[in-house]
C-alpha positions in Angstrom: 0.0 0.0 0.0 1.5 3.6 -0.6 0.6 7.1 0.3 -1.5 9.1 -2.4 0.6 12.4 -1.8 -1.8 14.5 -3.8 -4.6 13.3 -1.2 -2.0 13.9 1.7 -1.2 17.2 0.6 -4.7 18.2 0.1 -5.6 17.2 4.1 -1.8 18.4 5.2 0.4 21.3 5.3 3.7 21.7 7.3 2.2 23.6 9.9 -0.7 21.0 10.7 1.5 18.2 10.0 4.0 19.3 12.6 1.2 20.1 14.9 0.0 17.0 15.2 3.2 15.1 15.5 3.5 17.0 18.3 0.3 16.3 20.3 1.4 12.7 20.5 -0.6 10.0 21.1 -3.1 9.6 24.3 -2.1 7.2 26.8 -5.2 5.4 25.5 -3.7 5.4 21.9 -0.5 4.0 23.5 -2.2 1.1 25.0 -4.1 -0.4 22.1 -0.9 -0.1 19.8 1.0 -2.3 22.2 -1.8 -4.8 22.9 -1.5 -5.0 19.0 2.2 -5.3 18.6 1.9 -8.0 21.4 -0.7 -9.9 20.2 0.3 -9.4 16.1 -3.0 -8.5 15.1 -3.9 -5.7 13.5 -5.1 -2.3 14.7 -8.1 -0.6 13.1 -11.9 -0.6 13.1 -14.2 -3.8 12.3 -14.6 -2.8 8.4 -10.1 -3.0 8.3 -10.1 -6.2 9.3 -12.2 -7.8 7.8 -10.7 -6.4 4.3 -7.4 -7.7 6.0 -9.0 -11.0 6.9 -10.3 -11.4 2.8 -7.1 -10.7 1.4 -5.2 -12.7 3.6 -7.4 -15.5 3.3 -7.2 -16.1 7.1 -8.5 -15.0 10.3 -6.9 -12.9 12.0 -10.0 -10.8 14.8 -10.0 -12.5 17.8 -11.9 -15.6 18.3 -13.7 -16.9 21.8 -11.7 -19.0 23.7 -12.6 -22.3 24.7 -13.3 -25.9 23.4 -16.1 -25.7 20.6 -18.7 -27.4 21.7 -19.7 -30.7 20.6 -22.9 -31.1 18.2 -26.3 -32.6 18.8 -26.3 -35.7 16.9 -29.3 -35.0 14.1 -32.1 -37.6 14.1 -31.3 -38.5 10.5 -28.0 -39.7 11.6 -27.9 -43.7 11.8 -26.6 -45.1 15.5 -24.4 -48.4 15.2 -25.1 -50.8 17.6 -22.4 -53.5 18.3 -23.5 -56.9 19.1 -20.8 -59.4 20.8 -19.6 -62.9 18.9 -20.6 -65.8 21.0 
């Protein structure tokens, strides 16, 4: 992915550019991009990763934790029934 500079310049000058830079980030902020450089997934809204998620052709949001859990067997599903050799 690169930067559309025409786009950048449009939303950026020096003087804005530099101010942000130096409001920094909230503490907040801080927090979520470390969880996310721990962890190795990606930081962004829902909409990101799931784009991510189709072009990688893998998961990568959180799941829940835990054993799935096992299914009801249906009632079309045949039982076997084992009968002892005498």
């Amino acid at each position: 992915m690169s930067v559309n500079c025409a786009t950048w310049r449009r939303l950026w000058n020096e003087v804005s550019w530099r101010k942000f830079l130096e409001e920094g980030e909230a503490e907040a902020e801080l927090r979520m991009i470390r969880r996310c450089t721990h962890t190795g997934r990606p930081l962004g809204p829902a909409d990101f990763v799931r784009s991510l998620e189709r072009s990688a052709s893998r998961r990568l949001a959180p799941q829940k934790g835990g054993r799935p859990r096992k299914t009801v067997a249906e009632d079309t599903e045949e039982s076997l029934t084992f009968v002892e050799n005498q």
